[in-house]
Structures are given as C-alpha cells and as structure tokens.
C-alpha positions as CSV (number, residue, x, y, z in Angstrom):
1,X,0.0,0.0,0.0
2,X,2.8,2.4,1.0
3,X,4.0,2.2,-2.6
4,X,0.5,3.2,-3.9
5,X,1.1,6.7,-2.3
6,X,3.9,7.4,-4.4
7,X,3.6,10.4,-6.8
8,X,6.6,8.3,-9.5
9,X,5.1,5.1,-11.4
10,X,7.2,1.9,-10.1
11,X,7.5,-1.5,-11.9
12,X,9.8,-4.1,-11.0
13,X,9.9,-7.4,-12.9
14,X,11.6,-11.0,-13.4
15,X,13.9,-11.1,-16.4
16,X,11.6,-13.1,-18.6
17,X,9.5,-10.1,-18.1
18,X,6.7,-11.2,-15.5
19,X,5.5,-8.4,-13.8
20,X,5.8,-8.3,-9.8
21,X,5.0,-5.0,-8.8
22,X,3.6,-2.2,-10.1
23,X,2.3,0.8,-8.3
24,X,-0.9,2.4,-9.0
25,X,1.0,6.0,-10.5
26,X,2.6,3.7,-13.1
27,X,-0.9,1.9,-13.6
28,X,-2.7,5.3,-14.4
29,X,-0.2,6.1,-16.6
30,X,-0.1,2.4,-18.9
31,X,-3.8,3.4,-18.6
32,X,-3.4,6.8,-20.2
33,X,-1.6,4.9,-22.7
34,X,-4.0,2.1,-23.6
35,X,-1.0,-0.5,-22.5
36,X,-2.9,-2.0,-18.9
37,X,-3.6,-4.8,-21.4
38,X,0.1,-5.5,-21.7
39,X,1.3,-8.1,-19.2
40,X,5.1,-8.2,-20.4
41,X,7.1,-5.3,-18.9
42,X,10.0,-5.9,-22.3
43,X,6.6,-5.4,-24.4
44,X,5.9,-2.3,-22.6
45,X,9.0,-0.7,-23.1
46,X,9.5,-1.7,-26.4
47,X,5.5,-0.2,-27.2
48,X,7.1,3.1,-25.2
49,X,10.2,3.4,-27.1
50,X,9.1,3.1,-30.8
51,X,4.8,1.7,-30.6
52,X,1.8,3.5,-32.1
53,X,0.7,5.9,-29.1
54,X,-3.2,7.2,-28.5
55,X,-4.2,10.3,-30.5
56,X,-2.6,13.6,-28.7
57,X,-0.1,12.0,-26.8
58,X,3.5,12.1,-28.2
59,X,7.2,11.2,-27.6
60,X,9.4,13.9,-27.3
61,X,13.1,13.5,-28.4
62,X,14.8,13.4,-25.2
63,X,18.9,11.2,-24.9
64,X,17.9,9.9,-21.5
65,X,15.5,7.7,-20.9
66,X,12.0,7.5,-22.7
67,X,9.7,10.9,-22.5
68,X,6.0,11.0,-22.8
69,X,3.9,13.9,-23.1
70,X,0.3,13.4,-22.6
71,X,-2.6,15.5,-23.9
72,X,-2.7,17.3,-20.7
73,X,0.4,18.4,-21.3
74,X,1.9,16.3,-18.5
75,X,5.7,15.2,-19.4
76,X,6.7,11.6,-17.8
77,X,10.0,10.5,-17.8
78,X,10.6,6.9,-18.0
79,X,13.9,5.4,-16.8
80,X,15.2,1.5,-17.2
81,X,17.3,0.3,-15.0
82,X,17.7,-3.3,-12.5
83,X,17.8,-4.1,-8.9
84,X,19.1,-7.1,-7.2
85,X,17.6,-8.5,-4.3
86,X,19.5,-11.3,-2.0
87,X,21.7,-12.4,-5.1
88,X,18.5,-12.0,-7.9
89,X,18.4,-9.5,-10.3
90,X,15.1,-7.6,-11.4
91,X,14.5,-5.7,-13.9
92,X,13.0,-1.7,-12.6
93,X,11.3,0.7,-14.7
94,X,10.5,4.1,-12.8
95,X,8.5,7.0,-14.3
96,X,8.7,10.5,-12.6
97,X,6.9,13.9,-13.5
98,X,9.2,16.3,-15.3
99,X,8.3,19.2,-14.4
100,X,11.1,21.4,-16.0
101,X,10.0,19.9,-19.3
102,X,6.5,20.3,-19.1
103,X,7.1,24.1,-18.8
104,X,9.4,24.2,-21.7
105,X,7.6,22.0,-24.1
106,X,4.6,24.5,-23.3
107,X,6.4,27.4,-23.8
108,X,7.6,26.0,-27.3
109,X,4.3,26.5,-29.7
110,X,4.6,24.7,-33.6
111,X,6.7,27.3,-35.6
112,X,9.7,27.0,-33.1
113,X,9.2,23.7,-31.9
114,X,12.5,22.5,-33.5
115,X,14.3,24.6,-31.7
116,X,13.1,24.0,-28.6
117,X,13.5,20.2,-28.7
C-alpha cells in the first residue's frame, strides 16, 4: 500500500518479463496509454520506445531515458534500470513527472518547436 502513495510510477519485474509490482501511478499512466492490457514489462517498453501511441499523446526527443507527453500536457520520464535483491536480479522501470519539461515543451508553440527540442 505504501508504494500506492507514491507520486513516481514503479515497476519491477523477473527477467523473462513477469511483472511483480507495479504501483498504482505507473498503472494510471499504462492506462493513459492504452498498455494495462500488456502483461510483459520488455513489451511495454519496447511499445514506449518506438509503438503507435493514443491520439494527442506524443514522444518527445529526449537522450535519457524514454519521455511522454500526454494530452494534458503532463511530461513523464521513464527510466530503465535493475535491482538485485538477495543475489536476484530484477529488472526496474520508474516513471517520474518532469516538471522542468512540461514548462518548456509549453512554452515551445509549432513554428519554433524544433528549436526547442
């Protein structure tokens, strides 16, 4: 439950991709991206790097990581990375709101949206 009351989306699971936890920030957000259906945290990451996202949400061209914006306008910042946990490894994906993007990407409009990227 305490992980339910975190603001950042968690997911941690098995190398063959089970999932074994996954908070309820980081189900809202597979939700706002039509992927709860997914069961396969390597699908979901591969449908976040290059899959066919919902009308009005898009990804923006950030090195580090994988960035969503949603049609709010909300930028979420999803970062791969593994844990071990007495002598197994797991495999982590966390999601935090970027806040300092979300401003910027707002304050870019369409004629000078390459340069703001």
């Amino acid at each position: 439950e305490a992980v339910d009351q975190l603001p950042a989306g968690i997911l941690f699971a098995q190398d063959t991709g089970y999932i074994l936890l996954l908070n309820l920030s980081m189900q809202k957000l597979l939700s706002a991206l039509s992927l709860t259906a997914v069961r396969d945290a390597r699908e979901i990451l591969r449908l976040l790097q290059s899959g066919a996202l919902p009308d009005g949400i898009e990804r923006l061209p950030i090195k580090e990581g994988i960035t969503i914006k949603l049609a709010d306008g909300a930028v979420w910042q999803f970062v791969q990375g593994a844990i071990a946990i007495n002598g197994k490894h797991y495999g982590a994906v966390c999601v935090g709101h970027n806040f300092a993007l979300e401003s910027h990407s707002a304050a870019c409009n369409e004629e000078n949206r390459a340069e703001c990227t």
